[in-house]
N, C-alpha and C positions, 0 to 999 in steps of 0.2 A: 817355410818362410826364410828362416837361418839358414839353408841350404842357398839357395835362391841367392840371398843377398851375397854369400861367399863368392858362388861364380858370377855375380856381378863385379864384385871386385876386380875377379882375376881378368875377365873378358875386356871391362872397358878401363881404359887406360886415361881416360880424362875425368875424373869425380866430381868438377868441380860443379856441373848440373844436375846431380843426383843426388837425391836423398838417400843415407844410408841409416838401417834404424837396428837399434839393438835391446838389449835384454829391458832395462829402464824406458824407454821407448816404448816398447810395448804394453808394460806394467802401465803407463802414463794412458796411453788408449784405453786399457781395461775399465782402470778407475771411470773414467769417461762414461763407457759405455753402461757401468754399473749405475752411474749414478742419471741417465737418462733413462732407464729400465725398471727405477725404483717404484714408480708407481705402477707395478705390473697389472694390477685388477684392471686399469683404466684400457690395457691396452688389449685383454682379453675381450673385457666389453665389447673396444671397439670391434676386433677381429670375429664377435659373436655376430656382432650389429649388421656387419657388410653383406652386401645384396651379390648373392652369386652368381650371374646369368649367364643360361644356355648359348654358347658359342660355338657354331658348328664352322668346319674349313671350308674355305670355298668350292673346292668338290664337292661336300656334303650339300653344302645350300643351294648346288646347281643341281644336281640328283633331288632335293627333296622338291623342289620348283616344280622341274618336271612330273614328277610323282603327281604333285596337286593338280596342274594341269590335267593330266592322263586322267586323272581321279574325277575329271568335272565328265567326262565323255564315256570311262570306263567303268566297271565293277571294280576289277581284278587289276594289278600290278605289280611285277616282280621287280624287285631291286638285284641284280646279278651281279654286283660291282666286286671287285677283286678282294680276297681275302683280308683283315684288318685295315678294312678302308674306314668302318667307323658306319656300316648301317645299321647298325642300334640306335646311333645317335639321330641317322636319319630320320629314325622310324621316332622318338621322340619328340625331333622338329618338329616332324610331320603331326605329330598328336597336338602340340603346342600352339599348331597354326588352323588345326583343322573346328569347322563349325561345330560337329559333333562332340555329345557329353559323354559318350560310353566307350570305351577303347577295350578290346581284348587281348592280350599278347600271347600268343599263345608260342612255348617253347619244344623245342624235340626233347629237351632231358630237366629234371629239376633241378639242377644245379646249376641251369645257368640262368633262373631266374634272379639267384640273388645276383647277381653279376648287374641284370639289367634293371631291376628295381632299384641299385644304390644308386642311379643316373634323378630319379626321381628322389631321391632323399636329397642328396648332392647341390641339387641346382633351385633356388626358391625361386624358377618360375613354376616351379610343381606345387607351389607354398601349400598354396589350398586347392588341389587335388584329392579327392579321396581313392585310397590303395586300399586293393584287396589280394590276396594271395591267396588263392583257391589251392596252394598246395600245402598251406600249414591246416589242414584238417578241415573240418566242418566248421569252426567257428567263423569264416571268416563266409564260406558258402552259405551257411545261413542268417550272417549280417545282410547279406546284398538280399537274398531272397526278400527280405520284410520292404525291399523299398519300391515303393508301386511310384514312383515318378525320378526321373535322373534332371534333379537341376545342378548340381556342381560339376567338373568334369570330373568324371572317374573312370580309374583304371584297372582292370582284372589281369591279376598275372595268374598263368596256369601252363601245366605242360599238358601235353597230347597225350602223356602215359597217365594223367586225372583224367579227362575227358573221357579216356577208354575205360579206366575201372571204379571211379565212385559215380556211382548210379548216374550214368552219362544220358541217360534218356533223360532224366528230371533235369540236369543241372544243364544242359542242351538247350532244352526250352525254355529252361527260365531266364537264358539269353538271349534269344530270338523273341523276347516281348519288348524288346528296345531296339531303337534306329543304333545304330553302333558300326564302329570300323572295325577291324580285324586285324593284324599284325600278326604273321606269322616268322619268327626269328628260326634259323637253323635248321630250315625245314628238309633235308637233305637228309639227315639223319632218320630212316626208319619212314619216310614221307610218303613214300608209294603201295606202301602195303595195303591190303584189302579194308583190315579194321583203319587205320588211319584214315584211309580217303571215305570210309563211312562217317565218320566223324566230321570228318569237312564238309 
């Protein structure tokens, strides 16, 4: 800032429209600032209180549109759009808009579920959604099994590499007893191999 105001100095040759601010100046702001900031709790609250909402680019909301369309006449539809274009987020709207309760996302690798479940943490239109992560162990695979009706939306994260080795027959089926969408992210990775495409 002191740097700044120096080659102001030097550069313009008329001062008499500029502010020029120095050491007491800025102590005078501080004070300011401190003494508008003293009720810090109020201002957490408020920053706790504030409603997040899912905002996708306009590329995104025109991809996911079509998507919904495609989706009234098709099964299947791939989103092929160019590398960090943001279909994660697609694939979100897409859950956010869709009539269905049950969503599964299924990843090529574990690691990048957490990546795509923080979007669901992140933004309170997921507020009351219930999250399952079929990659933190059985506890969360044998929450879901006990629920014989899906009325909240809920969403199953899981990779391809669960699917394959904890008892993929059982945990297979007891998805396929619900109307549900599918969401496959990063499917590239390992997608065509013979076990994988059994799975699918």
């Amino acid at each position: 800032f002191l740097k700044d105001m120096k080659k102001q100095r030097k550069t313009t040759p008329d001062l008499s429209n500029h502010r020029i601010y120095d050491w007491d100046d800025i102590q005078t702001f501080i004070d300011e600032f401190e003494g508008d900031v003293s009720s810090i709790n109020k201002i957490v609250s408020l920053y706790k209180s504030r409603y997040v909402k899912l905002r996708v680019r306009f590329g995104q909301y025109i991809i996911s549109n079509i998507i919904a369309n495609k989706l009234k006449k098709h099964k299947r539809v791939i989103n092929g759009s160019i590398c960090r274009f943001g279909k994660t987020y697609c694939m979100a709207y897409d859950i956010l808009n869709s009539t269905k309760n049950l969503f599964i996302f299924i990843t090529s690798q574990p690691k990048t579920i957490i990546t795509i479940s923080s979007i669901f943490n992140e933004y309170d239109d997921f507020k009351n959604y219930k999250l399952f992560n079929f990659n933190n162990g059985k506890k969360d695979i044998n929450s879901f099994n006990k629920i014989n009706k899906i009325i909240n939306k809920t969403v199953i994260f899981v990779s391809i590499q669960t699917l394959k080795s904890k008892g993929k027959g059982k945990l297979i089926k007891s998805l396929q007893n619900f109307d549900s969408m599918c969401l496959i992210d990063e499917f590239h990775d390992s997608g065509e191999t013979e076990s994988t495409m059994s799975v699918m």
